[in-house]
N, C-alpha and C positions, 0 to 999 in steps of 0.2 A: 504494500500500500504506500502511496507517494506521498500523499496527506493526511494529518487530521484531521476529522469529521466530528462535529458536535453537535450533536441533536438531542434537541429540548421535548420531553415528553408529557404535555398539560394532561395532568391528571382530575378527575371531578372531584370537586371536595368532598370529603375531609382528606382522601389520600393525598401525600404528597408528590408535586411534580418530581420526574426525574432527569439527569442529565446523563445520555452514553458518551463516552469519548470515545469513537472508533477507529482503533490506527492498530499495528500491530501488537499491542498490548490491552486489549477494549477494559475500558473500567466502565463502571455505573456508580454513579453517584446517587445514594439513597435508593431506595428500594418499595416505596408505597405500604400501604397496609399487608399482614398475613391473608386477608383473605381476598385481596388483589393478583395476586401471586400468580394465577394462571395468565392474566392479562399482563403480567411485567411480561413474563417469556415470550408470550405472543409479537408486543411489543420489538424487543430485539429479534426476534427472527423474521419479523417485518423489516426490520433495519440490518437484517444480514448478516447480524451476529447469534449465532446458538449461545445459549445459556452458559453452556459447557467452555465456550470458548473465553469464557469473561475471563481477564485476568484477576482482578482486581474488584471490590467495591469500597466503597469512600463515605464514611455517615455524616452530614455536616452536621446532626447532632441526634440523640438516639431517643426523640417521640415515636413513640409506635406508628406515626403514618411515614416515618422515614424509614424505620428498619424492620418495619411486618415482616417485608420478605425474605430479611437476613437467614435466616433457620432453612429455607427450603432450598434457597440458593444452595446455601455454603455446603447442606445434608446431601442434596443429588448431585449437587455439580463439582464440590470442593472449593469457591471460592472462596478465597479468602477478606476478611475482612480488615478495613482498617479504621481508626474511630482519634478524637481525641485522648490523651493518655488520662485526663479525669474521667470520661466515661466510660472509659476500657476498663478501670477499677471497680468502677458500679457494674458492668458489663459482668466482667468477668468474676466477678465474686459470687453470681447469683441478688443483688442487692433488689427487694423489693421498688425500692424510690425509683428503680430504672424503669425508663423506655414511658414514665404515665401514660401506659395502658389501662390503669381504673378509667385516669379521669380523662382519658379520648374512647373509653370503651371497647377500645381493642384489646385482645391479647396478643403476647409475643412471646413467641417458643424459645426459648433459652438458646441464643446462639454466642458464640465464642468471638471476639477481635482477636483478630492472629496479630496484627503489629501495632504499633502504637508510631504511625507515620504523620500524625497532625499534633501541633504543638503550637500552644497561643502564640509565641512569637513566629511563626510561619504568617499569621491569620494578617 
């Protein structure tokens, strides 16, 4: 692939919008609600990317209508995830307070941040 390709995916509210970076390493930025999940996939294989191909996803921060579909991703496909290093700790401890899924009424399935690649002085 010669270029980067970035395409903006308006999602209906409450899920969050998402962003694919398509070049040879495809990231997704945020991931919409859990039970969006079959419409993320649909989505990049619209855009030419298979699920499986992602390299990478990126949470700009971990409300449950960004990271729903972290768990299905990461479980089928292996993707790996990357988050802020304060909410990779909430993240990855298990911490209730994470993801306010009470209070946007989503659930989210326990998924892991594999790196801790976002750091407030990058922002």
């Amino acid at each position: 692939m010669k270029e980067s390709v970035i395409i903006f995916f308006e999602r209906i509210f409450p899920s969050a919008n998402m962003v694919l970076i398509k070049d040879q390493l495809p990231t997704l930025i945020d991931t919409g609600f859990g039970s969006d999940v079959k419409e993320t996939e649909q989505l990049l294989k619209e855009a030419g990317v298979s699920p499986k191909a992602l390299h990478l996803i990126v949470n700009t921060h971990y409300h449950s209508d960004h990271v729903g579909g972290n768990y299905h991703l990461q479980k089928n496909y292996g993707v790996p995830i990357a988050a802020h290093k304060w909410e990779t700790a909430l993240i990855n401890s298990n911490n209730h307070e994470a993801c306010s899924a009470v209070w946007l009424d989503q659930p989210v399935e326990q998924y892991r941040v594999d790196t801790k690649w976002i750091h407030h002085n990058q922002l």
